[in-house]
N, C-alpha and C positions, 0 to 999 in steps of 0.2 A: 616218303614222297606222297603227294596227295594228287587223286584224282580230281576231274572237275569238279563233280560235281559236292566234293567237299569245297573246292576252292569255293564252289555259288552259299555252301553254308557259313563258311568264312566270312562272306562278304554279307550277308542278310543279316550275321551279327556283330558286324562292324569289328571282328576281332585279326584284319589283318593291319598290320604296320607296312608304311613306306620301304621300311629293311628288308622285307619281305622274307623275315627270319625262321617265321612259319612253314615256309615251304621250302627251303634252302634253293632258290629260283635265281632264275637270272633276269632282273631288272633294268630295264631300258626307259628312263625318262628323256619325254618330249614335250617340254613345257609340260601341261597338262596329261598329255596321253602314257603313260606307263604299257610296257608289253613285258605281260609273263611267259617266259618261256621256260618249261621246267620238263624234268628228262623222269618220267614213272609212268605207269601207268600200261607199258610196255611200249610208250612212243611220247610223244613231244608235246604238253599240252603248251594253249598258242592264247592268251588272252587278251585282247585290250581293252586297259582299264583305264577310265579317266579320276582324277583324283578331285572331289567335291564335296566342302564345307568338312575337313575331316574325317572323310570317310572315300571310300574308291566305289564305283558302281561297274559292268560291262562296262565298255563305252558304247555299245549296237543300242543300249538302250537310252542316249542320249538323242533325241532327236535331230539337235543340230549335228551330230559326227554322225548318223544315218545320211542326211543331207549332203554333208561334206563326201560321203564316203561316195554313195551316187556317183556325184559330179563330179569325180576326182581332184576334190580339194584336200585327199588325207597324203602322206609322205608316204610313198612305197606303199601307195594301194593303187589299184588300175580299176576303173571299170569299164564296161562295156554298155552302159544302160542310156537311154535316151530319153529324152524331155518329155515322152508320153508317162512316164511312170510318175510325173507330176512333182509338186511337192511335198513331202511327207510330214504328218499335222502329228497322227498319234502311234505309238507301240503299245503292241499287249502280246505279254509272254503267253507258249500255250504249253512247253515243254521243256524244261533242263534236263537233257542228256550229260552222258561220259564223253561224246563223241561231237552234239553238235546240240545250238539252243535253238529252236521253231518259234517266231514271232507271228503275229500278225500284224502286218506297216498298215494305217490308212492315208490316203493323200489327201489334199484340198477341196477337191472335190469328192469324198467318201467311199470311192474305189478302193476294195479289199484286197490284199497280196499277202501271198505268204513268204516270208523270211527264213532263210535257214541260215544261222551262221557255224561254221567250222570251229571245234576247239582243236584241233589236231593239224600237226603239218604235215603234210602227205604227199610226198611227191608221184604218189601213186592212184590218187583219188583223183577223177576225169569226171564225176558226177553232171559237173556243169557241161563240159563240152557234149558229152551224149543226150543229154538233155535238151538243149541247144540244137545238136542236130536233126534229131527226130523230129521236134517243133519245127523246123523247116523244110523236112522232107515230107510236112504233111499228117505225122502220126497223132491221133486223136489221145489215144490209152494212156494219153501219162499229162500230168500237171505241163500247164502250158507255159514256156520259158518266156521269161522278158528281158533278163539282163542277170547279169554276176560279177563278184568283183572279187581278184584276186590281190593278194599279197605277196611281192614282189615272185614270185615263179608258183607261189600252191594258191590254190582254188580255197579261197576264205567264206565267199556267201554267195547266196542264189537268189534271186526276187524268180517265184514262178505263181500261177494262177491257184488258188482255195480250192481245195474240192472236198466239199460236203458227203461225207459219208461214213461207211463201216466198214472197218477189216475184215474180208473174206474169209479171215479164221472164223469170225463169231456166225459167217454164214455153217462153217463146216462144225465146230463144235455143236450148237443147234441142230444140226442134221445128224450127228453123232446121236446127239443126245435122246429125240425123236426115234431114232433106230433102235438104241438101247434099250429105251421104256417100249417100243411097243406102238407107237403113236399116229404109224404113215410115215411117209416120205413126208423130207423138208424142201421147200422152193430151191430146186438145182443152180447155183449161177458155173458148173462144170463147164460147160459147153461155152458159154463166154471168157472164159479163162483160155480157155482150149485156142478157139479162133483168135483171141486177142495175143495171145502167145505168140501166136505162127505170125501172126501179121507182123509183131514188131521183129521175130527176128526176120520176117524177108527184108523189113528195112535195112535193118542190120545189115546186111546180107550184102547190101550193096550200097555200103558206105566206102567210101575211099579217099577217106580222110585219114592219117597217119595212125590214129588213135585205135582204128577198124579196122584197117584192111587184111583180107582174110591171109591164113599162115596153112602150113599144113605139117600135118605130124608126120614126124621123125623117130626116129633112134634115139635119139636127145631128149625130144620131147619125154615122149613114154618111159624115160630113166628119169626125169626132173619129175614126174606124176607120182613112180614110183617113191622117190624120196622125199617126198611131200609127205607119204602115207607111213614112210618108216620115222620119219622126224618126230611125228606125232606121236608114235607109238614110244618113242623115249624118253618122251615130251612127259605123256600119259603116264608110263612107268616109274619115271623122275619125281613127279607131284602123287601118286601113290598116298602120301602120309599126309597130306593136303587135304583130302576126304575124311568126313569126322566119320565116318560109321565103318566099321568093320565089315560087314556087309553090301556096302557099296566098295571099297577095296577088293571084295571079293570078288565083286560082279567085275570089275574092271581088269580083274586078273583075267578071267573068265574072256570077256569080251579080246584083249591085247591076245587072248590064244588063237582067237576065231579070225581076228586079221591075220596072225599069220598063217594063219589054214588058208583061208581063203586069197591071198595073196600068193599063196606056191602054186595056187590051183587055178585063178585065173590071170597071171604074168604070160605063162606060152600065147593066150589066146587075143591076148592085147595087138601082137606081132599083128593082126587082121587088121586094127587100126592106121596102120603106117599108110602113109597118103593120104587119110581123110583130111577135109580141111577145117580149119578152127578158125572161129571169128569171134567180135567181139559179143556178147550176151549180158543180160542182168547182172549174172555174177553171186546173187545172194538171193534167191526170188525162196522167200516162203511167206505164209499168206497174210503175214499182218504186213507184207509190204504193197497186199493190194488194196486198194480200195475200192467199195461198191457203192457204185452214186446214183438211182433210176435205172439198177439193171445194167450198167455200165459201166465197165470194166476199167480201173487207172493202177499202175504204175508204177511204184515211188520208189524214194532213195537204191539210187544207181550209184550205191559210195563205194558196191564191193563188201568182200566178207574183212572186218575187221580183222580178224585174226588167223590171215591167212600163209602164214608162215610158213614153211619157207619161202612160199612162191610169191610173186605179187601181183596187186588187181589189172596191170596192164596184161599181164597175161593173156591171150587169146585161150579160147578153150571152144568144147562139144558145145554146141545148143543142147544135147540130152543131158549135160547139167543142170540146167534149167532147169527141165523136166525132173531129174532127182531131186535138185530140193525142193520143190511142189511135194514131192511122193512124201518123201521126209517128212517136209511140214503136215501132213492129214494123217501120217501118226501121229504126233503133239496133238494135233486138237482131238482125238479119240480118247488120250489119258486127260485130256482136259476137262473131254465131257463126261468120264467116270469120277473124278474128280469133285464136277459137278453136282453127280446124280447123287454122290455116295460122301463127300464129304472128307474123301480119303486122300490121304498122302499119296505122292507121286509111286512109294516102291509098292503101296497097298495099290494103287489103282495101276501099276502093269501087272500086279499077281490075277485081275479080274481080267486083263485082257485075253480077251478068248477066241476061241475059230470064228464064229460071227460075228465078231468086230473087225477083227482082220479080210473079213471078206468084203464089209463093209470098205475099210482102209481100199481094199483093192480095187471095188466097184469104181467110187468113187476119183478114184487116179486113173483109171480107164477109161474115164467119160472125158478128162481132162485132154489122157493120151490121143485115145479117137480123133476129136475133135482138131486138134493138132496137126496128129497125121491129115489127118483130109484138106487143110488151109495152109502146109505149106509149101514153099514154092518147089519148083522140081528141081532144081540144083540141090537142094537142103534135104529135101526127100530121099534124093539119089545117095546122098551121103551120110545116109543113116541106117543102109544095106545091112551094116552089121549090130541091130537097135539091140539083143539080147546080149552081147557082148557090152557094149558101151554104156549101156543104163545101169548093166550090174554094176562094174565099176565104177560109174559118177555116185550112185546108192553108196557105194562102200565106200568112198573119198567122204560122201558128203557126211557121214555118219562120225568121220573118224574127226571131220574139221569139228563138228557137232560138240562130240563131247571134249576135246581142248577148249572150246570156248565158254560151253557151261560149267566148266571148273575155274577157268579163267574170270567170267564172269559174275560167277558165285550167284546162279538164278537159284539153282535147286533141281533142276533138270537135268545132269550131266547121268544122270539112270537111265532117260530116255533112248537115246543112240547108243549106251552101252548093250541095252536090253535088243533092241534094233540089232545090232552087230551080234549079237550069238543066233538072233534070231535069223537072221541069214546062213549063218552058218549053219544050222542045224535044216535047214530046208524048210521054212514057215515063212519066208516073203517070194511072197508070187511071181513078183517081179525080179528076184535076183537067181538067175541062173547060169550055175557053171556045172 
């Protein structure tokens, strides 16, 4: 089975046939439009292709079926978009993901939007509708919604506003980096983070739309959390032989011990949970999904953690998720920045991770945290009474989703969260306490 982003190599060398024999796919022609829908990848890739002068392109990059699609001139597509978004003259791709492709549309009058189209059908991704709401409740921090257009029930594309900037990683790798050598502090954007956090979950907060409205935990709840964490861990155990290096097998023996350590030992203390409430949040917040534009804080893809199995993205959860995979992510950019400095492999640059970068790591998540605490509203404050219990546990959720997905994803990373997860256990994260 092939993922997307082979299908987009496919198609750039003209080496797929009508049969679509290549991908053993299910082919749906429509005059012109063909839809691939094909089952790998660990979900459903969704593409529509139009078939021109002997060869298939997307179709999102034909101009007129952008047009069509708009104004709902396509068959089993809906939008929701309105005559301000003009008529669209040109496209230019800016990204081919596994998951979704990033355009930029211009219209007639040279008005810029950005595009995302979906390759995945996901009856679970709400991307659009929270996006959608925030934009009308007012919230600044995120790419400004115009319109989206789904495919008979799943959410296909999004037209939202450009924003000019840089991933918040490259802020904290830089300031890793700075700290490591010696050099002074790097320009903080913490504190922005911090307050822009809390501000969107009060929105959050007080959504009561079906998508949001807040839930509270259970008995239930806190056994579907738990089996989330042991899924993974058979998950992790299962793919074992999947990892080339002996070494990294090791680690991962290593790490599946430390959750179950640490899972005997913080399960009693979860029971303190029961009653809190759960609403909807980000869901996948680490730092390359924010962006820095004039010291301004935005946003992005609210799609959910792809590969969040067994659970799924409608799920309500803690706001101090959130906040874990922040903490998460400013470990990644710390091996990013030895990396950097040093030129080193990923297992070589966590053998130099040392107490002064981890304090770094901590500094740094604290100014986050602070900031946070202070902006947000008193409902959400009140119900983070128990922040030492629930942060360690989203830390150790998020660690465990972590390394399933870099095996999964085959980045090279999946040593990261394994390293993370012993490291907790043995008492060297600051923030995780049982």
């Amino acid at each position: 089975m092939k993922c997307f982003s082979e299908l987009i190599k496919y198609i750039d060398n003209q080496q797929w046939r009508l049969n679509c024999s290549s991908f053993d796919s299910d082919c749906i022609s429509n005059g012109d439009l063909i839809y691939i829908k094909e089952e790998g990848c660990n979900e459903i890739l969704f593409a529509p292709l139009l078939y021109k002068r002997d060869s298939l392109i997307l179709a999102e990059e034909n101009i007129e079926f952008i047009n069509n699609l708009i104004y709902n001139k396509v068959k089993s597509f809906n939008s929701d978009c309105k005559t301000d978004i003009g008529k669209i003259v040109n496209i230019k791709p800016i990204t081919y993901g596994n998951r979704s492709v990033i355009y930029e549309i211009f219209n007639e009058y040279n008005n810029k939007y950005l595009l995302k189209v979906m390759k995945r059908l996901e009856i679970d991704n709400i991307e659009d509708k929270v996006i959608k709401y925030l934009t009308n409740a007012g919230y600044r921090n995120i790419p400004r919604y115009y319109c989206s257009i789904r495919y008979k029930d799943y959410y296909y594309g999004l037209i939202t506003e450009i924003i000019e900037g840089e991933p918040a990683a490259t802020y904290y790798i830089n300031s890793a980096v700075r700290f490591i050598k010696k050099l002074g502090n790097y320009e903080s954007i913490g504190n922005n983070i911090g307050i822009s956090l809390a501000n969107l979950h009060n929105i959050l907060k007080e959504c009561r739309e079906d998508f949001c409205y807040t839930e509270v935990v259970s008995e239930k709840v806190l056994e579907s959390w738990m089996n989330r964490i042991q899924y993974r861990e058979k998950w992790i155990k299962n793919n074992l032989d999947n990892l080339q290096y002996q070494e990294d097998r090791n680690m991962a023996i290593e790490a599946l011990d430390s959750i179950d350590e640490m899972l005997n030992i913080i399960r009693p203390n979860l029971k303190n949970l029961i009653g809190k409430n759960l609403m909807r949040i980000h869901g996948d917040l680490h730092l390359y999904q924010i962006l820095v534009s004039d010291k301004n804080i935005y946003f992005t893809d609210f799609e959910g953690e792809p590969y969040k199995f067994p659970g799924n993205k409608l799920e309500k959860e803690m706001p101090e998720r959130d906040l874990a995979a922040l903490i998460r992510s400013i470990d990644y950019t710390a091996i990013m920045a030895l990396q950097l400095i040093y030129g080193s492999s990923v297992k070589d640059s966590l053998d130099l991770l040392n107490n002064d970068i981890l304090e770094w790591e901590y500094n740094s998540s604290t100014q986050i945290l602070n900031e946070y605490i202070k902006t947000i509203s008193e409902p959400i404050r009140e119900n983070m009474d128990q922040l030492d219990i629930s942060l360690s546990f989203w830390l150790l959720e998020r660690a465990t989703y972590e390394t399933v997905y870099e095996i999964i994803a085959k980045t090279g990373y999946h040593t990261i969260p394994m390293n993370a997860l012993i490291r907790m256990k043995e008492g060297k994260d600051k923030f995780f306490k049982i």
